[in-house]
Structure formats: C-alpha cells, structure tokens
C-alpha positions as a Python dict, from the first residue, in 0.01 Angstrom:
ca = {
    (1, 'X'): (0, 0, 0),
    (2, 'X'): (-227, -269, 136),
    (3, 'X'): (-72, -644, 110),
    (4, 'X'): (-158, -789, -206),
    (5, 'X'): (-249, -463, -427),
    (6, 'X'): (-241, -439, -810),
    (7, 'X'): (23, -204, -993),
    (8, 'X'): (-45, -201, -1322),
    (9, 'X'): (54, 3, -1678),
    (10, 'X'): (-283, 126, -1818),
    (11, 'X'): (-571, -129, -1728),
    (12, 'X'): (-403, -441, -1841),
    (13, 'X'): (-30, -425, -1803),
    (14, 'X'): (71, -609, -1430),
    (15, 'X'): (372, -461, -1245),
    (16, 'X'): (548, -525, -939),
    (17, 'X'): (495, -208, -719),
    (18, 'X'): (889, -140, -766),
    (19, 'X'): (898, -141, -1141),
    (20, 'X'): (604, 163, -1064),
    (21, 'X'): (857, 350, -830),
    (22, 'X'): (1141, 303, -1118),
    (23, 'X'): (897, 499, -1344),
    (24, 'X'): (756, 784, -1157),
    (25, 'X'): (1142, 839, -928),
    (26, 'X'): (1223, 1188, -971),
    (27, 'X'): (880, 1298, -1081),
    (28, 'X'): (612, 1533, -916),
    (29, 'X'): (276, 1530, -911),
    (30, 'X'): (3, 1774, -920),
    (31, 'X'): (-392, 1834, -1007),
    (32, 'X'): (-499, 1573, -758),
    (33, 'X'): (-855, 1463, -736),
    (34, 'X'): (-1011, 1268, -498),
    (35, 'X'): (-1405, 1135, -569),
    (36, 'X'): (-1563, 768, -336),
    (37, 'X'): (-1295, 562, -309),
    (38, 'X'): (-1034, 687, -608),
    (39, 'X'): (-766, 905, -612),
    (40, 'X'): (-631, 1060, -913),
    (41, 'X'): (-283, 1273, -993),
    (42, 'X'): (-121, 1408, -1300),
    (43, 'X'): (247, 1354, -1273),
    (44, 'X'): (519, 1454, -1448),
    (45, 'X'): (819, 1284, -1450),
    (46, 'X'): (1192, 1270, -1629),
    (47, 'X'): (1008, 1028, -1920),
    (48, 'X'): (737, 1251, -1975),
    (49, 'X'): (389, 1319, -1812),
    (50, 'X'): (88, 1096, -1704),
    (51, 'X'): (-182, 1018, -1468),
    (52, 'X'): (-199, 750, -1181),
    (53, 'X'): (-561, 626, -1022),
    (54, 'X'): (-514, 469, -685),
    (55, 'X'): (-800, 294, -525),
    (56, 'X'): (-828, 293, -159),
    (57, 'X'): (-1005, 77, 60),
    (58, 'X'): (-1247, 220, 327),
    (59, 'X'): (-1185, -28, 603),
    (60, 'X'): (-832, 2, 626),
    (61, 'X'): (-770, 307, 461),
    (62, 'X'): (-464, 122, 269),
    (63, 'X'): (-421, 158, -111),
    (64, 'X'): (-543, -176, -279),
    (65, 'X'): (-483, -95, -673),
    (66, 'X'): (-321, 168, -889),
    (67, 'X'): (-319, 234, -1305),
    (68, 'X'): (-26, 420, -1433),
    (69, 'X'): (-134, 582, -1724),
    (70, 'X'): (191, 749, -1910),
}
C-alpha cells in the first residue's frame, strides 16, 4: 500500500486499511483480473463473498486506492 491510499466500503464508505484486513481475515480470493492500472478479485470470506478493485500506481508500482464491495 502506497502512503496515503483510500480503503473504502463500496465507492463512498472511508475505512482505515485495518478495518479492511478485519473484513476479508480468513478469506480467499480468486477470479482475478487485471486491465491499465486496476486490479480486480472475487473473495470469499467467513461473512460471505465480494469483490475488491485495487488501483495501482505506475510510477511506484504501490497500491494507491481499493473498493470493497461485499
């Protein structure tokens, strides 16, 4: 994760990046997709299934946002 990078629940929804971990822990995820600069993966986890976008920046190759969807 790149300093400074959004977490957030669906598009509007801010998190801190550990409340994210809390969510997916114990979860696995599968039917990645990468396409420019987003990455996508369904996951499942213990509180049911979802998908997670993360954005990553070219430059520095670090992850600068990511939308849980559950």
């Amino acid at each position: 994760m790149s300093g400074g990078a959004s977490v957030s629940v669906g598009e509007q929804t801010a998190i801190s990046v550990g409340q994210f971990v809390d969510r997916v822990r114990g979860g696995r995820w599968f039917q990645m997709i990468a396409a420019g600069d987003t990455v996508s993966a369904s996951v499942d986890t213990p509180s049911g299934r979802g998908v997670v976008f993360c954005e990553v920046a070219r430059t520095t190759r670090g992850i600068t946002r990511v939308r849980y969807f559950a």
